[in-house]
C-alpha positions in Angstrom: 22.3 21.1 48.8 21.4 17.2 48.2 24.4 15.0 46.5 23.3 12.9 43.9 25.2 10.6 42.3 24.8 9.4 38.8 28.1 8.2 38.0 29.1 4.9 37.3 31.1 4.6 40.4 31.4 5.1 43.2 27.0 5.5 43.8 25.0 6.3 46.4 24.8 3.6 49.1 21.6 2.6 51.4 21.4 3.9 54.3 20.9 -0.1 56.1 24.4 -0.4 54.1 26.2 2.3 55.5 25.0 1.7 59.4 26.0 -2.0 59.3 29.5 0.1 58.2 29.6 2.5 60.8 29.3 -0.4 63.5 32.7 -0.8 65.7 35.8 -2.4 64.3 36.2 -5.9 64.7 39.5 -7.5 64.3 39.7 -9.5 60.8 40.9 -12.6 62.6 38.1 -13.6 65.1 35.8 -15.9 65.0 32.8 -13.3 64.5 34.4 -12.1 61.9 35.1 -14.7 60.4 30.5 -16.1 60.2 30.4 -12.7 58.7 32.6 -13.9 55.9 31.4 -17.7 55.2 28.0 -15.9 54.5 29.1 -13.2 52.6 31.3 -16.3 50.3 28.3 -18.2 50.0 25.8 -15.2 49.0 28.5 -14.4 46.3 27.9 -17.4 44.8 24.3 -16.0 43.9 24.7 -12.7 42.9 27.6 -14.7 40.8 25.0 -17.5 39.5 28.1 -19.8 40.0 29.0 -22.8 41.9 33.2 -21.7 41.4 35.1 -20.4 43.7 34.5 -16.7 44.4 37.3 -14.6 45.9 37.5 -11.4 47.6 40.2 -8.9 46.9 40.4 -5.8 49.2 41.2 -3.5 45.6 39.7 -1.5 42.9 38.3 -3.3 40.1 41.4 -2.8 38.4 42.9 -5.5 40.9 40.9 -7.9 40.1 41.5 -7.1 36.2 44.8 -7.5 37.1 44.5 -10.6 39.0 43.1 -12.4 36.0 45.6 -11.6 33.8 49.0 -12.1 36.3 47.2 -15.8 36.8 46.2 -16.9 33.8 49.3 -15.0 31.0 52.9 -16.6 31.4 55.2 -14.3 29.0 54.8 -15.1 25.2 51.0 -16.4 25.5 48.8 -15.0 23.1 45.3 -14.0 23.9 42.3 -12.0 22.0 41.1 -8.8 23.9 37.7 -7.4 22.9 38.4 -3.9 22.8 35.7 -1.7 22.1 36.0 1.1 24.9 38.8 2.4 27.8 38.3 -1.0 30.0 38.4 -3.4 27.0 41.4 -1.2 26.5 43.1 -1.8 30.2 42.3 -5.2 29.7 44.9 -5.2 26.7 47.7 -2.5 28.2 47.4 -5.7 31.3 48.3 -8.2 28.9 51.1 -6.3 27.3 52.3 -5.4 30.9 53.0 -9.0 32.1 54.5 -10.0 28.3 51.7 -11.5 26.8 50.8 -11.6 22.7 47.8 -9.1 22.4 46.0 -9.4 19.7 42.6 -7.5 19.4 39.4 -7.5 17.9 38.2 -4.0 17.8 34.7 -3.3 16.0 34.9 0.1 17.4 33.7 2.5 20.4 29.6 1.6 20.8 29.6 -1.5 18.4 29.1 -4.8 19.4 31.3 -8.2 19.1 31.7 -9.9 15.7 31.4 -13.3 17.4 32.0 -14.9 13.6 35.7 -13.1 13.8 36.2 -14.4 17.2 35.6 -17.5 16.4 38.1 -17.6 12.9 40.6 -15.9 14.8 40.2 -18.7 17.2 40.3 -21.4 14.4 43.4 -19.8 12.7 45.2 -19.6 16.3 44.6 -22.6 18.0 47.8 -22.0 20.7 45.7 -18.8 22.1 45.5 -19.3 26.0 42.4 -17.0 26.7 39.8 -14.3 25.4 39.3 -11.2 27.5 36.1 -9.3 27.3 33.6 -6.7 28.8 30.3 -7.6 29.7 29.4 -3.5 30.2 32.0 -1.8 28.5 31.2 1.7 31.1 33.1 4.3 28.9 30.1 3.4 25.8 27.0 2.3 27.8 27.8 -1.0 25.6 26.5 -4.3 26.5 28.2 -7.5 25.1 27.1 -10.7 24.1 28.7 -12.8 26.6 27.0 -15.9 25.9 27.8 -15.9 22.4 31.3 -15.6 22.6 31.2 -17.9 25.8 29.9 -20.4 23.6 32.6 -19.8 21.1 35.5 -20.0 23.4 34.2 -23.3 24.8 34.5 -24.9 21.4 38.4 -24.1 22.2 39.8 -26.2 25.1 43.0 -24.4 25.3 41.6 -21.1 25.6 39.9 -19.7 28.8 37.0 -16.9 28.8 38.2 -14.0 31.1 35.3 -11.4 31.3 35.3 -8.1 33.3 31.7 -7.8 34.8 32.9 -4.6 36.8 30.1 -2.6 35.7 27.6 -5.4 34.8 27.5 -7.8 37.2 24.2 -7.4 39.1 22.9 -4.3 36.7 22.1 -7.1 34.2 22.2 -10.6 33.7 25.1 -13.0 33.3 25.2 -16.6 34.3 28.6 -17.4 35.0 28.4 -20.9 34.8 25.7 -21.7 32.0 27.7 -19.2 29.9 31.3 -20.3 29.7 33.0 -18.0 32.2 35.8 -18.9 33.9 36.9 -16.4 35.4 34.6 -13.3 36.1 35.4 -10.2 37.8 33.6 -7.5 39.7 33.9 -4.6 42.0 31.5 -3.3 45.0 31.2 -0.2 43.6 28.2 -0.3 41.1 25.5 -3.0 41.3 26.3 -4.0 44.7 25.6 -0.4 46.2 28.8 -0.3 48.1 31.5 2.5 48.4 34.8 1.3 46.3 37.6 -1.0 47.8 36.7 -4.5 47.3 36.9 -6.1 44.0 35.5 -10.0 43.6 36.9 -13.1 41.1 35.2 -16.2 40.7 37.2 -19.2 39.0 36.1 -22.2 37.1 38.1 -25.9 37.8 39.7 -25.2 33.8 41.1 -21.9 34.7 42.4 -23.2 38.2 44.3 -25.6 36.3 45.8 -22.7 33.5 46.5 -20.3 37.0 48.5 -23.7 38.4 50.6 -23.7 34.7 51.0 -19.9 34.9 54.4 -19.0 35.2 54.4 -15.1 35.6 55.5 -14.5 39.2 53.0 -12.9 41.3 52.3 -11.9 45.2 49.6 -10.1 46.5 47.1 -11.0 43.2 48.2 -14.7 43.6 44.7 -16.5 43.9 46.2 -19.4 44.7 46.7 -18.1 48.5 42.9 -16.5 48.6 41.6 -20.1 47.5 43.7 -22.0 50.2 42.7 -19.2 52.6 38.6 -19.2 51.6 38.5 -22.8 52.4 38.0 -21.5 56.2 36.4 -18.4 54.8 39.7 -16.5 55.8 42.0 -13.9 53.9 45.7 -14.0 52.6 45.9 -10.8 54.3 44.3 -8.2 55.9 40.8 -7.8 54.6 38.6 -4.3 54.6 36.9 -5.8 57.5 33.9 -2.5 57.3 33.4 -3.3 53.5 32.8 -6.9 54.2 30.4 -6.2 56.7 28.8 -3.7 54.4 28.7 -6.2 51.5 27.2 -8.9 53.9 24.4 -6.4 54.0 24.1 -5.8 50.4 23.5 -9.0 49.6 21.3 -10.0 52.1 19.1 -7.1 50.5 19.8 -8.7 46.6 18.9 -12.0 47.9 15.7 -11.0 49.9 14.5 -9.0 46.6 16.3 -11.6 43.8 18.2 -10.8 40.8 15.8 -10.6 38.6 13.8 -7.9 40.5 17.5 -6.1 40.8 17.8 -6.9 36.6 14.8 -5.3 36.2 14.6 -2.4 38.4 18.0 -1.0 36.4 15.7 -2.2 32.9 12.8 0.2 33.6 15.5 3.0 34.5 17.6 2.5 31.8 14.8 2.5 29.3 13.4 5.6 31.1 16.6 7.7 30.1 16.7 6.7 26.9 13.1 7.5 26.2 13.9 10.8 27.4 16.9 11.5 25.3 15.0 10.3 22.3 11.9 12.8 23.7 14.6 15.6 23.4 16.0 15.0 20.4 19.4 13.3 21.6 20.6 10.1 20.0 22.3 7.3 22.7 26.3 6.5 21.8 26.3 3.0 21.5 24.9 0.4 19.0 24.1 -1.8 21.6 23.2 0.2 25.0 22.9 -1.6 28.6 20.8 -1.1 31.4 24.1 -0.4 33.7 24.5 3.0 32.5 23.4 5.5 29.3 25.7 6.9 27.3 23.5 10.5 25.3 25.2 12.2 22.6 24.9 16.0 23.2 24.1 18.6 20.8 26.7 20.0 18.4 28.4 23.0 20.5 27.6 22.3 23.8 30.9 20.7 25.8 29.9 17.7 27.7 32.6 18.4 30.4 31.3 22.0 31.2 27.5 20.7 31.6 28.8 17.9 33.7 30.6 20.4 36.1 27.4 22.7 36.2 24.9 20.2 36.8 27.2 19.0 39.7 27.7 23.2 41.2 23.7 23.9 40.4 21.9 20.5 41.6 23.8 18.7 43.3 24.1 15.8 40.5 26.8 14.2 39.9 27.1 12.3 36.0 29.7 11.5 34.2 31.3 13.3 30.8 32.9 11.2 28.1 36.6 9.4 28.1 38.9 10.1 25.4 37.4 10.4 22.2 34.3 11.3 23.9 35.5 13.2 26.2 32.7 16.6 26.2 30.9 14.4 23.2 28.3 12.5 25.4 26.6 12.5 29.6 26.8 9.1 30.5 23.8 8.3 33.5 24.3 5.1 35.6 21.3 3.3 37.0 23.5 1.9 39.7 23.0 2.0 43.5 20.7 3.8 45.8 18.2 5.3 43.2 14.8 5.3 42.9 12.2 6.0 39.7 12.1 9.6 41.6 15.8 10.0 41.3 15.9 9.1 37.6 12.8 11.7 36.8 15.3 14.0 38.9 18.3 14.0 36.8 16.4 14.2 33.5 14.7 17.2 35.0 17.7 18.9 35.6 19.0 17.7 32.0 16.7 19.4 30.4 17.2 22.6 32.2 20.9 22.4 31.9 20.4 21.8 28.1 18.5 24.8 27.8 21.1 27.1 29.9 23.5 26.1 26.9 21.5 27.0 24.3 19.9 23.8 23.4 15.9 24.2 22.7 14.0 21.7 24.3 10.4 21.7 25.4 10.4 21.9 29.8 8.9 18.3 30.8 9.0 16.8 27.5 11.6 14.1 28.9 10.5 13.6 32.4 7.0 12.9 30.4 8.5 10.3 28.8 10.4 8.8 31.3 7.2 8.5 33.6 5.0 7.0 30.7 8.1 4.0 31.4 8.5 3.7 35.0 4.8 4.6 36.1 3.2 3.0 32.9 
């Protein structure tokens, strides 16, 4: 049976990504190595739309998270978190962790940002050091208004903007510089169409200056030592020499085809699947989706965890069920990786006939018929 994967991470990788990664070892300190990475450093920079610093991190996502908050939090700093799903959420356990003052803005699961609030709580609090947020909050399908609240923070000179970009960056657009980032965070796992392990953190000149102040001790998440060592497009330590050399790849690819073709591709899927789930008389989860991945709302009585694990034993698909509060509630559907307007006709197909197996009447084809009308016009 053909694996599909749907999830939003780890996705399927192209096949031109995975040879370059099945190519021999090379050691991590040789000069051929080392080419590999001063182009890979420099091509960040555009799939980053930045001219900061962008590091590399051989980590989860969650490293990187963590790398932006052990840098920039000394114990007793305040910050505001934007916590409107499970990742706006680890954002503020990281805070807490390394003894910083949380304090949230929640506007609930699927809701968007009340950049007004942001901004008074700024105004009320002017010793607050930085605001975290998500640009893709994965757990709601949620997009975020990034450049809003960018434009908010920068009104604030003593607060930095921290934005995790994990499940964004690359499925839709964000402009690190013109928007107010300093510093963004991202993971090869979704957009980049790379298996997991590396995690990426680009830095502005103002939040070099706050990591300099920082006095949290720190090691192997100090980005002070990945800056000094990037200046000869060199590591701290030892680097996941095979992802590099995949990643290399992946961006040749981006920057061949451009962002904006990238941007748009995951557009017409997104909009496919949620064409369909309107077509079959499902509702999507959040207020404000993204094109990253789709969060449907199933039918009353049917357990999201149960069709999940069925669609994965019958076709091969891997998506993902809810987190916490939505745990069995909602099928989330990533437009990430190795996919094609094929693959996205293909999982709705096998929606619907999973839908119907638990009891849910809807009409064979009525969502793939949708979906085409958006990717085939």
């Amino acid at each position: 049976m053909k694996k599909r994967l749907f999830t939003p991470g780890p996705i399927s990788v192209p096949e031109e990504v995975l040879l370059e990664m099945a190519k021999p070892i090379i050691h991590h300190r040789t000069p051929e190595f080392l080419a590999i990475a001063e182009e890979t450093f420099k091509s960040l920079k555009y799939f980053f739309q930045t001219e900061n610093d962008v590091l590399i991190l051989a980590s989860s996502g969650t490293g990187a998270m963590e790398a932006a908050v052990v840098n920039t939090i000394s114990p007793g700093d305040s910050a505001v978190v934007i916590s409107a799903g499970k990742f706006g959420e680890r954002f503020a356990e990281l805070v807490k962790t390394y003894g910083g003052n949380v304090i949230l803005h929640e506007p609930g699961w699927g809701n968007p940002a009340d950049i007004k609030l942001i901004e008074k709580t700024l105004n009320e609090n002017p010793s607050i050091k930085a605001v975290f947020a998500t640009l893709v909050e994965t757990s709601t399908g949620t997009i975020y208004d990034i450049e809003s609240i960018g434009n908010t923070v920068a009104r604030h000179p003593n607060a930095i903007f921290i934005v995790d970009a994990i499940s964004g960056l690359g499925a839709v657009p964000c402009y690190t510089d013109k928007w107010g980032i300093d510093i963004l965070v991202s993971g090869s796992q979704k957009a980049l169409s790379l298996p997991p392990g590396l995690a990426f953190v680009s830095v502005s000149p103002k939040a070099w200056k706050r990591i300099e102040d920082t006095k949290t001790p720190r090691y192997y998440y100090d980005l002070r030592k990945y800056r000094k060592a990037a200046t000869k497009f060199d590591f701290p330590y030892t680097m996941a020499v095979s992802l590099v050399i995949g990643l290399r790849k992946s961006l040749q690819i981006i920057q061949q085809e451009t962002l904006e073709v990238l941007w748009e591709r995951h557009r017409k899927r997104a909009e496919a699947v949620r064409n369909a789930a309107a077509a079959m008389g499902l509702s999507i989860f959040s207020r404000a989706p993204s094109d990253a991945v789709t969060a449907i709302l199933l039918p009353e009585g049917i357990d999201g965890e149960k069709l999940c694990s069925e669609m994965r034993k019958s076709f091969g698909m891997s998506v993902a069920g809810g987190q916490d509060a939505l745990r069995g509630k909602v099928v989330r559907i990533s437009h990430f990786g190795w996919q094609d307007e094929f693959d996205t006709i293909a999982v709705l197909s096998a929606l619907e006939v999973m839908l119907k197996r638990f009891g849910y009447p809807v009409n064979n084809g009525i969502g793939v018929k949708a979906a085409i009308s958006v990717l085939f016009g």
